[in-house]
C-alpha positions, -999 to +999 in steps of 0.1 A: +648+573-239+651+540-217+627+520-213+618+504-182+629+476-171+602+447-170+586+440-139+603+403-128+581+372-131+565+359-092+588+326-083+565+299-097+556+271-071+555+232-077+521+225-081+520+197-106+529+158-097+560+145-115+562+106-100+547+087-073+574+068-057+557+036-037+587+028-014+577-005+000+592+006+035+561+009+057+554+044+065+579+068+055+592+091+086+613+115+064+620+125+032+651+143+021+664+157-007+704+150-013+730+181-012+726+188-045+693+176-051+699+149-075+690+122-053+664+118-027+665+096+007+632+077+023+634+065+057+612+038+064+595+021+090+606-009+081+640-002+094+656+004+061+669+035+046+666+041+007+684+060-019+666+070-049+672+089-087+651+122-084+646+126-124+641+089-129+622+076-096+642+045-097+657+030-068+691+030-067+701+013-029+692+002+003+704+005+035+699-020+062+713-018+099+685-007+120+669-022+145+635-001+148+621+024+121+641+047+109+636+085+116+660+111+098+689+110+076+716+139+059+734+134+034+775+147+035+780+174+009+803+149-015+777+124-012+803+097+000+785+096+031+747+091+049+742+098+086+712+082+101+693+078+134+664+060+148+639+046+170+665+021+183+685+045+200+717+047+177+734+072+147+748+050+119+771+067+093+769+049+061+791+047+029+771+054+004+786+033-025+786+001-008+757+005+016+780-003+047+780+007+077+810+027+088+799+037+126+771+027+143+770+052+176+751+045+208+751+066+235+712+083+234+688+069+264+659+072+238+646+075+208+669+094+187+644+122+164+671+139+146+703+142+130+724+166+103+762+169+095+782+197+098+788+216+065+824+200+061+813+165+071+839+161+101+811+162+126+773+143+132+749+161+152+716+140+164+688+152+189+668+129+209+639+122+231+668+120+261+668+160+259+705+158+243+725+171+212+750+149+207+781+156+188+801+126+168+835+133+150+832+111+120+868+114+114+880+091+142+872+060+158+858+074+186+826+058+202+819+086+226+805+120+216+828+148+218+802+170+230+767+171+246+744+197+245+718+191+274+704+227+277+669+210+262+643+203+291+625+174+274+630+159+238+652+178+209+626+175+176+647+187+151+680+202+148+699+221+116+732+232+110+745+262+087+783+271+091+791+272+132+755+273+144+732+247+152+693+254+161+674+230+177+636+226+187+622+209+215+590+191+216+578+172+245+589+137+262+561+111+259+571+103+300+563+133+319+542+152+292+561+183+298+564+208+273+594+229+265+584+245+235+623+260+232+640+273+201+675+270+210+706+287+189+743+277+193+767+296+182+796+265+183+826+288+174+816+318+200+806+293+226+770+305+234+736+300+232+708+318+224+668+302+238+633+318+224+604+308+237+573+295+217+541+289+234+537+256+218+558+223+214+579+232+185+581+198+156+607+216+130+634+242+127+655+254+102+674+285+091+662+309+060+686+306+031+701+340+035+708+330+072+690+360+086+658+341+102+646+312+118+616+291+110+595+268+135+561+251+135+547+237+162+515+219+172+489+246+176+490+245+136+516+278+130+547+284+117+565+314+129+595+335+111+616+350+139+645+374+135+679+354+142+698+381+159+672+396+182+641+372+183+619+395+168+582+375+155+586+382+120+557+365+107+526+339+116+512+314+092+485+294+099+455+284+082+471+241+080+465+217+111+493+204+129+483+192+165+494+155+167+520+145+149+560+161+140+557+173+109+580+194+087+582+227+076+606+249+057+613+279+036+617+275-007+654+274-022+646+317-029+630+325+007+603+341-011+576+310+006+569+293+035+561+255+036+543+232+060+529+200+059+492+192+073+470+167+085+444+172+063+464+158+036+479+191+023+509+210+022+501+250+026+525+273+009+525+309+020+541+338+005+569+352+031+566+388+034+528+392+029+518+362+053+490+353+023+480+315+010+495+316-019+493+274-029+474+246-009+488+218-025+466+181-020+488+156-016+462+129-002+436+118+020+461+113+053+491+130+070+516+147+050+540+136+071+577+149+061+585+174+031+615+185+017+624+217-008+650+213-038+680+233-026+684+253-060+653+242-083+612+246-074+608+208-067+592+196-036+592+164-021+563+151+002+555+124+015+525+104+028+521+066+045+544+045+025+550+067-007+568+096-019+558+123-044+580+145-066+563+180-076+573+203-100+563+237-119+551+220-145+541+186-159+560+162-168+552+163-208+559+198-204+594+196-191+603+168-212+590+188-243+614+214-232+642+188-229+634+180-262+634+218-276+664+222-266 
């Protein structure tokens, strides 16, 4: 006789603070965690960029070439190199062991809101206030794009890139106070795009891990799940408040949760499939303002005014216990 097979544990969610980072920067636009996750970036209003140790919350290097705050970085996959964009209108790719700066690009009419390499690194991709995606090849010393997207009717929020598609969001251009409210899908190798429409300025996209869905929140304070391939509503999460500012969202390292920052000083955390609260994390008493999810581990990143903080499953003493044990 067989017995069953036990019933597997729920994915555990990282709901106790590791480290406080204060990152002397101003206010930090954007947090992101590294390709592999060791390594964490903070973009600053100060017009610096910083590098930082994940496990030890040290500060390893900053990066200095800005002219205005700095809104968005990636990080290449072999972590040679850092792409980066800002409120000055440029892309700057850095080298990431001696903090130069390899390219700095102009060629955006605005404020430049996002930007992401391609998987192999050959290519830059920023989104801007101008209503553009433009495309950089990193590999030449080209100072002209080698491609613009300009489908976008008003500003490009926030862009991602998995293999040979890119999604973008728009959100609105602070001119005209138009609103788009697009979620637009290249396919880059095919040649076309794909556009869903969400009733609300859209502030973040990205793909689900299993590159099925697409996620999006947007400023009446939801986050939708949409079905890639035919645009299907998936799911609504709401419950957070997001009607000011561009804030992040995105989907855990499994798929199994959702995550959004707030303004109320939270981030929410909803289970996937049954569109329930499962964690509301308090971060602090003002805008979470960026967030980013560990690509293989339960570690979160938020971060808040001019500080970062790194959350884990369990508390530090805990984990280090466990270093210990083993």
């Amino acid at each position: 006789m067989a017995f069953p097979a036990p019933r597997p544990e729920p994915p555990r969610l990282p709901q106790h603070l590791l480290r406080t980072l204060e990152c002397q920067q101003g206010a930090v636009r954007a947090v992101r965690f590294n390709a592999d996750g060791n390594y964490l970036l903070t973009c600053g209003g100060d017009k610096s960029l910083k590098l930082w140790s994940v496990s030890r919350g040290a500060l390893l290097k900053t990066y200095a070439g800005h002219g205005y705050e700095v809104l968005d970085v990636d990080g290449s996959y072999d972590n040679s190199q850092l792409c980066s964009c800002s409120s000055d209108k440029t892309v700057i790719l850095w080298d990431v062991a001696t903090g130069q700066v390899t390219r700095k690009l102009r060629g955006h009419a605005g404020r430049v809101n996002c930007v992401r390499f391609n998987e192999e690194a050959t290519v830059m991709l920023s989104g801007s206030i101008d209503g553009t995606v433009r495309c950089w090849d990193t590999r030449s010393r080209r100072m002209e794009p080698i491609q613009v997207l300009d489908e976008a009717r008003d500003g490009v929020s926030s862009l991602k890139v998995v293999e040979h598609e890119l999604l973008t969001g728009s959100l609105f251009s602070v001119f005209v106070r138009s609103v788009d409210g697009r979620l637009r899908r290249y396919d880059l190798r095919m040649g076309q795009l794909h556009v869903d429409f969400i009733s609300s300025p859209i502030t973040c996209v990205c793909f689900s891990q299993d590159g099925q869905c697409t996620l999006s929140s947007s400023l009446d304070s939801a986050v939708r799940l949409l079905d890639k391939s035919t645009g299907e509503l998936l799911g609504e999460y709401t419950g957070h408040q997001n009607k000011d500012y561009k804030l992040d969202c995105c989907l855990s390292n499994k798929d199994t949760h959702v995550l959004c920052c707030s303004e109320d000083g939270h981030v929410y955390c909803w289970d996937l499939v049954e569109g329930s609260l499962a964690l509301k994390l308090p971060v602090g008493k003002a805008v979470v303002q960026s967030l980013s999810f560990h690509p293989t581990e339960a570690c979160l990143l938020t971060a808040m005014e001019g500080r970062v903080q790194v959350w884990g499953t369990e508390p530090e003493d805990a984990e280090a216990d466990s270093i210990t044990a083993e």
